[in-house]
C-alpha positions, -999 to +999 in steps of 0.1 A: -256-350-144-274-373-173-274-412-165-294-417-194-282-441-217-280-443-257-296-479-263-296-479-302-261-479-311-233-491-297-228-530-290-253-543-266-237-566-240-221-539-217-249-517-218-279-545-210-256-552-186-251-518-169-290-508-172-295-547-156-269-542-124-286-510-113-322-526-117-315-556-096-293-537-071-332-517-065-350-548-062-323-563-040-321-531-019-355-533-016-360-573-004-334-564+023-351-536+035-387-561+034-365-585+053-360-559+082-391-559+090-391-598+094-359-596+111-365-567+134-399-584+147-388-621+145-357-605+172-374-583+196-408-594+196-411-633+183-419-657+161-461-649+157-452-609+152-430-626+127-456-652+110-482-622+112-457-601+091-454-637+069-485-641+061-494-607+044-462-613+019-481-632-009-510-605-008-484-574-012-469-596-036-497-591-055-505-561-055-467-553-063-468-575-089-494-556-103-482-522-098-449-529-115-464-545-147-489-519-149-459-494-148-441-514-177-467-503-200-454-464-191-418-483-196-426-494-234-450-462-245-420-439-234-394-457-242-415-467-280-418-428-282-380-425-272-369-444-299-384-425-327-373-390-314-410-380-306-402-359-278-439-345-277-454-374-266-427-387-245-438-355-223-474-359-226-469-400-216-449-387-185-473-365-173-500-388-180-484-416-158-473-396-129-511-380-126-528-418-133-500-438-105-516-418-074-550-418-082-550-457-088-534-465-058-562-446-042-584-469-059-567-502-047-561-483-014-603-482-008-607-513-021-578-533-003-590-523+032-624-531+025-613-573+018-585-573+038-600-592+070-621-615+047-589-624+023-564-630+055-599-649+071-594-672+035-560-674+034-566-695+074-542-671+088-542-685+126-567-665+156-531-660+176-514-639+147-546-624+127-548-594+150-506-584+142-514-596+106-543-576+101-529-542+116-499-552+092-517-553+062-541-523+069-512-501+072-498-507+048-524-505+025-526-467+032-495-460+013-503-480-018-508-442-034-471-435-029-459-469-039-480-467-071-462-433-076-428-446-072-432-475-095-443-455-122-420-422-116-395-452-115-402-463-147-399-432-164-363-432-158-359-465-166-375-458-201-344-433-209-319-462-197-317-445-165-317-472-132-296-455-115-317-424-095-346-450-089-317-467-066-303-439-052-339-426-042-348-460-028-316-462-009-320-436+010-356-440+019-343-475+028-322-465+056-347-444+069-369-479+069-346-495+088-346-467+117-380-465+122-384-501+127-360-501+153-373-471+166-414-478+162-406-519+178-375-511+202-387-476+214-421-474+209-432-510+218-451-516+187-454-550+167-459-556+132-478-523+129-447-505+137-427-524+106-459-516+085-460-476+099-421-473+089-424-490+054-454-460+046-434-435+056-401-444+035-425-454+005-437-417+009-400-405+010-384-429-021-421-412-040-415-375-032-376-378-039-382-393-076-413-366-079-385-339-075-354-357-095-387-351-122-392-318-117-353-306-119-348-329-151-338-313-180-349-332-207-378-348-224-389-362-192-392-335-171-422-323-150-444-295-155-471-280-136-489-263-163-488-298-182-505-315-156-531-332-177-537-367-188-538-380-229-567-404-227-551-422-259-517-425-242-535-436-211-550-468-230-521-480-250-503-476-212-528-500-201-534-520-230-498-532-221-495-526-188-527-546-174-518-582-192-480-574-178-495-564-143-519-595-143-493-619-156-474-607-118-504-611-099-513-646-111-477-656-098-494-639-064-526-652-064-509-689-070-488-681-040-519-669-018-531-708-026-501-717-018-498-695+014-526-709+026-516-741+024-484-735+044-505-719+071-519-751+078-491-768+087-483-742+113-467-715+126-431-729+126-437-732+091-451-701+081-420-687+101-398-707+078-412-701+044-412-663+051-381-663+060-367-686+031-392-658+008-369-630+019-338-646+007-351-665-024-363-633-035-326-620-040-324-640-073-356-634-089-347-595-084-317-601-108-334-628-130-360-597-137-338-569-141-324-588-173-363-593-181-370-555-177-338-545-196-352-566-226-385-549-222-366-516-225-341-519-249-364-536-272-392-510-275-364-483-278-349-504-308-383-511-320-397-479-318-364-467-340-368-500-367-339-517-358-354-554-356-320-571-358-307-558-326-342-568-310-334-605-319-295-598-306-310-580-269-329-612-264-305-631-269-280-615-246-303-611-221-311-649-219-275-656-217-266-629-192-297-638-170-290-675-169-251-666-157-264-642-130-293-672-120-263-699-117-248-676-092-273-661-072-283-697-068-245-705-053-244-671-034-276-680-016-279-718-012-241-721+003-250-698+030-281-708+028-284-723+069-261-691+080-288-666+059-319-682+074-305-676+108-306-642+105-343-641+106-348-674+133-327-688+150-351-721+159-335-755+142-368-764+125-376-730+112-338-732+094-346-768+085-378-762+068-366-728+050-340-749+036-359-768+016-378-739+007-345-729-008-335-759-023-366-766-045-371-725-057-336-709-056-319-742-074-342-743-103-341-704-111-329-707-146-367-717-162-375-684-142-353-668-167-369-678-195-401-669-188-386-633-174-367-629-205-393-641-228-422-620-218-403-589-212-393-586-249-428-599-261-436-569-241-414-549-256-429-558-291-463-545-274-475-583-270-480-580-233-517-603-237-501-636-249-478-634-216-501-629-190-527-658-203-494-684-202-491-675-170-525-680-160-529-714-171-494-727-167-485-708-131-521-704-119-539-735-128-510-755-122-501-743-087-540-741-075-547-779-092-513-790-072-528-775-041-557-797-043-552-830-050-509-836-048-506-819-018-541-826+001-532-869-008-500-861+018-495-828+032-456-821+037-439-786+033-413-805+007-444-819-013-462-784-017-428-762-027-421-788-056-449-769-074-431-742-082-404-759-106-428-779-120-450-747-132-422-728-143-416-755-168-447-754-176-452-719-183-415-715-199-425-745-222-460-723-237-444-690-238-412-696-261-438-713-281-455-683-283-428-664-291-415-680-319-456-684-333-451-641-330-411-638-339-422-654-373-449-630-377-424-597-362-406-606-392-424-605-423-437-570-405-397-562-409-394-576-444-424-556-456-416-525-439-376-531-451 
């Protein structure tokens, strides 16, 4: 059955909407199935197994980040090509991604293991958890192959309007997750390595499930062996977007790696705390995204077919139905907030601490909106560059520079978390000023072309 959706006619609103709910339902499936693992040690084996599995969630952040923005550039190519009916080279693009995904998780596979002790040694992890976090982090490593895959085989579907078979797919690998974690901890006697072990294996399962959805699609999409090859041209407009949008993620990472470190050296209590507060905050900038990615989507589609007027309508909806969704995710998880972060600890301070955690980051989601919404349809113009540098300057250098003198004057958990609102403003602040400097220059492209 086709879940594929017709994004250039019809009105807009429903259909952002239905594309969005899928999307975020993923990335929420997804955080709850990360938060087993945090769960599942912080129960049966403690608070360190549960720091050690902490500490190692800004650098998969990061290279997460970057996977998923790198795969946005096979989002915009395909869906560009969609949009102007040129089914020839929305085949060659899909072939082209799924051979590139594996290869360059291969890549980031060699290198990750090679830094891994040094970059956890940086970060100050503490000598009573660096042994868990380190057996973590190496594990997981070895399956950044299949998670490249399934962020880019995920993409392609997402390109025809399709969100729905990424979730199914991840569902299901999901559940299995969640088994072998009991299985590998309760039954085995394993630690953090065990979380890791299961997370490889369902990432290998959500990968090999999409590869086959692939290979029994019929349309323009669809896999085929003898058409194995990559288009060196399609590869480098891929990346030409996909790299700033992938970069612009992992500078959000590499900020939080600062501030990681930071919050490992006020303690293991702490550390607990924040990575349990992580996997609930997390929740909301799922849906904040989705609305990002739909307005990534729909506007390549619509640009790639010359209809510029619904391009300024998507980004409009998608700012307004992203804000509603932030004012409620915001409710949903800070009400509960005390109940959620129970889930993962029990122990008053660690609750205490994640709720201010919560407070600052979860109640000041709507400038993450903007700069979600934003980039996404500068990236769906093919303006992924301007993006990425904002971010560097206003989330990077703000965060790092905050690190270093604000929070070293008086080091308090409170004083370091305050960062993050005060970058997102920041960063919203220089790229909606970008976007109007570019909207401008969008439109005399229409008016010419018109």
């Amino acid at each position: 059955m086709s879940k594929e959706m017709d994004m250039l006619h019809g009105k807009l609103g429903g259909k952002i909407l239905l594309f969005a709910i899928p999307l975020a339902a993923t990335g929420i499936l997804q955080q709850l199935f990360n938060a087993a693992d945090v769960a599942v040690v912080g129960t049966f084996v403690g608070p360190d197994a549960m720091a050690a599995v902490g500490s190692n969630s800004a650098i998969i952040g990061l290279m997460v980040n970057l996977f998923v923005g790198i795969s946005l550039g096979a989002n915009v190519v395909i869906s560009g090509f969609t949009g102007r009916h040129d089914a020839e080279n929305v085949h060659k693009a899909v072939h082209t991604a799924v051979i590139f995904a594996p290869l360059a998780g291969v890549a980031m596979m060699l290198i990750g293991e090679l830094i891994s002790a040094p970059l956890l040694t940086l970060m100050g992890v503490p000598d009573k958890v660096m042994g868990m976090a380190l057996a973590y982090l190496r594990i997981y490593l070895t399956g950044l192959p299949v998670i490249f895959l399934y962020n880019f085989e995920a993409a392609i579907f997402r390109s025809q309007g399709n969100t729905k078979t990424p979730l199914i797919c991840l569902l299901v690998s999901g559940i299995i997750n969640v088994i072998l974690n009991l299985f590998f901890v309760i039954i085995v006697g394993m630690t953090a390595d065990g979380v890791a072990l299961a997370t490889v294996i369902s990432n290998v399962v959500s990968s090999a499930l999409m590869f086959f959805m692939l290979v029994r699609n019929k349309g323009e999409i669809r896999l085929r062996r003898e058409d194995m090859h990559v288009s060196v041209s399609l590869l480098k407009k891929m990346l030409v977007i996909g790299v700033p949008a992938g970069l612009q993620g992992m500078v959000f990472s590499l900020s939080n790696i600062c501030i990681q470190s930071a919050i490992n050296s006020l303690g293991t209590v702490v550390m607990a705390a924040s990575a349990a507060a992580f996997n609930i905050e997390i929740f909301a900038y799922y849906i904040i995204n989705s609305f990002g990615q739909a307005c990534t989507t729909f506007t390549s589609q619509n640009r790639g077919a010359g209809y510029y007027e619904r391009c300024r309508r998507i980004l409009v909806i998608c700012l307004i139905q992203g804000s509603a969704a932030a004012l409620l995710a915001a409710v949903c998880l800070l009400v509960p907030g005390r109940e959620l972060l129970s889930i993962f600890n029990k122990n008053t301070a660690v609750i205490n601490y994640g709720m201010i955690r919560l407070k600052y980051i979860v109640g000041t989601q709507l400038l993450s909106v903007l700069i979600e919404v934003f980039s996404g349809c500068l990236r769906g113009h093919e303006h992924s560059a301007g993006p990425a540098l904002m971010a560097l300057a206003g989330v990077c250098g703000v965060r790092i520079a905050w690190v270093y003198t604000v929070f070293r004057m008086a080091p308090s958990f409170g004083r370091l978390i305050v960062v993050y609102p005060v970058s997102w403003v920041v960063t919203s602040a220089a790229i909606i000023g970008f976007y109007f400097i570019k909207r401008r220059e969008l439109y005399h492209l229409e008016t010419i072309r018109s």
